[in-house]
Phi, psi and omega in degrees: 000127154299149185269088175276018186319314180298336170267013218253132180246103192270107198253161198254155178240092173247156179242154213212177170109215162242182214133340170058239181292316152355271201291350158269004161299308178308321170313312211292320187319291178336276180337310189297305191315352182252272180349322190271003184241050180059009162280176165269122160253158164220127183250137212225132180245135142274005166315099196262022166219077170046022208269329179304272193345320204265286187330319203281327192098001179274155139320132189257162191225092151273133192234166202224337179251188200243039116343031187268148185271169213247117167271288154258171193276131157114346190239123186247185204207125214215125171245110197288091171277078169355272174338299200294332184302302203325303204277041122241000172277312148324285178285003165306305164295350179254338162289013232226292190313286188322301174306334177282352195194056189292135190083044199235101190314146169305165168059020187273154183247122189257125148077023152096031183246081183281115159310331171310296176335282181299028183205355165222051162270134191339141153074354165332311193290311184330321217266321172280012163281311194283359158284311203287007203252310184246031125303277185309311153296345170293316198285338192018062166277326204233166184271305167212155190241097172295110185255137199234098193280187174267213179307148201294324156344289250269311209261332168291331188269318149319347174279315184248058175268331159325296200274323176284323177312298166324327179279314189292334162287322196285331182297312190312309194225121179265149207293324169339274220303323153350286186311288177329321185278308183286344150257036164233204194288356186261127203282322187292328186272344174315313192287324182288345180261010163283309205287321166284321171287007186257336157293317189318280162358295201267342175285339145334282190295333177303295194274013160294300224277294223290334157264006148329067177307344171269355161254327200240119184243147161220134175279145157246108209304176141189165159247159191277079179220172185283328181284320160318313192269347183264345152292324166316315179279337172267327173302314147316296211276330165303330202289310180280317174326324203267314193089017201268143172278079162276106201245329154260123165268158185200129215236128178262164167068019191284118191313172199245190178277099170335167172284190191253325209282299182332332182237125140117017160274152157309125206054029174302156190295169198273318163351317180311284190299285199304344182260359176257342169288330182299324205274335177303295196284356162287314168304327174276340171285336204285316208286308179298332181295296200330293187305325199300271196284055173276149165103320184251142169316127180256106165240131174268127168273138196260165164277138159272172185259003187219137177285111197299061189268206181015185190257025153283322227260300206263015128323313162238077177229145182241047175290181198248127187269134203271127190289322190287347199246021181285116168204204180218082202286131159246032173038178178297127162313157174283179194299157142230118176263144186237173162290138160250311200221170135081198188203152164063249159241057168224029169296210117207095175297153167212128178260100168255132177211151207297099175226100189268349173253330173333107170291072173022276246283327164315348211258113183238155169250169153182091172302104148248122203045241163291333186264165182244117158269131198243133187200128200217138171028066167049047160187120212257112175270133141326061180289131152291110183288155159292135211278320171310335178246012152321327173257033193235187175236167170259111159269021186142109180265142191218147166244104165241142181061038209045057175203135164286119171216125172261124179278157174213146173219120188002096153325127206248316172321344184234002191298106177312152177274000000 
């Protein structure tokens, strides 16, 4: 057999919302439907309570490596133990250590630096599940790799762990002071601050791959309920801010149509009624996700009557791809900034950027240094200014028509003449 690993170019799928096990059916489906039209997949749960294992029907197995097991031909299948990456990447550094620097008190602290402190700093577990996601993409085994997040929070904050983890180090330790430490005679802080730039390192490549609209798509999971579409709505509006490629909505449990001999008979069970107001009132959400998810693919999963478990169960699941809602999402643009007015330090600049679900009241600004913090529906992006409004001040913000725009006008102290 040939080895094409090397041509194989491997995109990623995350599926993200609510749904619990619902959405990790939906991951597992997907994978098969790709495995059965001769290609490779592989679906990866971040899930620390067994929900792959189960849809699947398996035993369960967990690996921290890249040891997934082969469910069907063409589809393996890996339950991500987080946790377990933290404790060997940890011990890795304290064996690392320990040879550098033997006889040495448990807990001694270098440059005001404990290695526990880097490898359990807020979202470290996250962040190195979402690493081992492009270790495995890197391996171009599979054509694509389905990733199955947690809770949609849970999973919006972890997308943006790429940027915080970076931040959360540089304060903890700043890169100067690294360096410095890191050439100097204790061998032991030489290894630890290779081990903090080899996160730094990753959290780079975690946000290379994850906003590669050309590698990377996201599904948004969701139920026809109200608490469902207003997480949803959120999820989107986290999704432009952020620059995250959310390119599907998907809508799970939707009740089917009765049959007709069932309905509009005399004396019908009273079920009857009570399952066509339910299936009424999914239909007034339904109307709203549809405007909701314009510009993204819309799939409806009808709800069953047998639970779509092992791979006869997700075999035979029918979602329905909605036609009318068929497009070629290229997601939001990034900022743009143009000249509006004046001239000279009677300029006036302006920085827009696309946010179409975003809830007004929510919308906080903020400057530090160069950057712009932009913070919308309980998640806040990291703007990098444009080297022209590096030298401006801010005058004034206004949100029209789903787009932000912020003014800026010449700083006249740093302005050039």
């Amino acid at each position: 057999m040939t080895d094409d690993r090397a041509e194989v170019h491997t995109t990623v799928r995350l599926f993200v919302g609510k749904g619990g096990v619902g959405k990790t059916t939906l991951a597992v489906k997907a994978a098969l439907d790709l495995a059965r039209s001769g290609r490779r997949a592989l679906v990866v749960s971040f899930d620390q309570a067994h929900s792959l294992g189960d849809v699947l029907a398996l035993p369960s197995r967990r690996s921290d490596l890249s040891d997934a097991m082969t469910v069907d031909a063409g589809l393996d299948a890996l339950e991500l133990n987080t946790l377990e990456l933290v404790a060997t990447r940890y011990a890795k550094l304290t064996n690392l250590l320990s040879m550098t620097g033997a006889g040495h008190e448990h807990g001694v602290r270098f440059g005001a630096v404990d290695p526990e402190e880097i490898v359990g700093a807020p979202g470290v577990q996250e962040l190195l599940g979402l690493h081992r996601i492009v270790e495995l993409v890197d391996e171009k085994r599979w054509d694509t790799v389905f990733v199955d997040f947690p809770a949609t929070a849970d999973a919006v904050r972890s997308l943006q762990l790429p940027d915080l983890v970076g931040g959360y180090l540089e304060r903890l330790w700043p890169q100067h002071d690294r360096i410095v430490a890191g050439t100097g005679t204790d061998p032991r802080l030489t290894v630890l601050v290779a081990m903090i730039e080899s996160v730094v390192s990753g959290a780079d490549r975690v946000r290379t791959l994850l906003f590669d609209r050309q590698r990377t798509s996201v599904a948004v999971v969701l139920t026809p309920d109200r608490v469902g579409l207003a997480e949803t709505r959120r999820t989107l509006s986290a999704a432009a801010l952020t620059g995250l490629p959310l390119d599907t909505v998907m809508v799970n449990k939707v009740l089917p149509t009765l049959n007709s001999a069932s309905v509009g008979l005399v004396g019908a069970h009273p079920a009857v009624f009570w399952f066509e107001a339910w299936r009424s009132a999914q239909q007034d959400v339904m109307a709203e996700i549809e405007i909701m998810a314009a510009g993204r693919s819309l799939v409806v999963v009808e709800q069953t009557s047998a639970e779509p478990v092992g791979l006869s169960g997700l075999g035979a699941l029918a979602p329905r791809f909605d036609a009318s809602h068929a497009s070629e999402y290229v997601g939001e643009d990034g900022p743009t900034v143009v000249h509006e007015s004046g001239t000279g330090l009677e300029s006036i600049y302006t920085m827009t950027m696309v946010l179409p679900l975003v809830d007004p009241s929510t919308l906080t600004l903020g400057r530090v240094e160069d950057d712009m913090i932009v913070g919308a529906d309980g998640v806040r992006r990291r703007v990098h200014l444009a080297s022209v409004l590096r030298r401006c001040i801010v005058v004034g913000a206004d949100f029209e028509a789903g787009s932000l725009v912020v003014r800026f006008r010449p700083d006249a102290s740093v302005w050039p003449v």
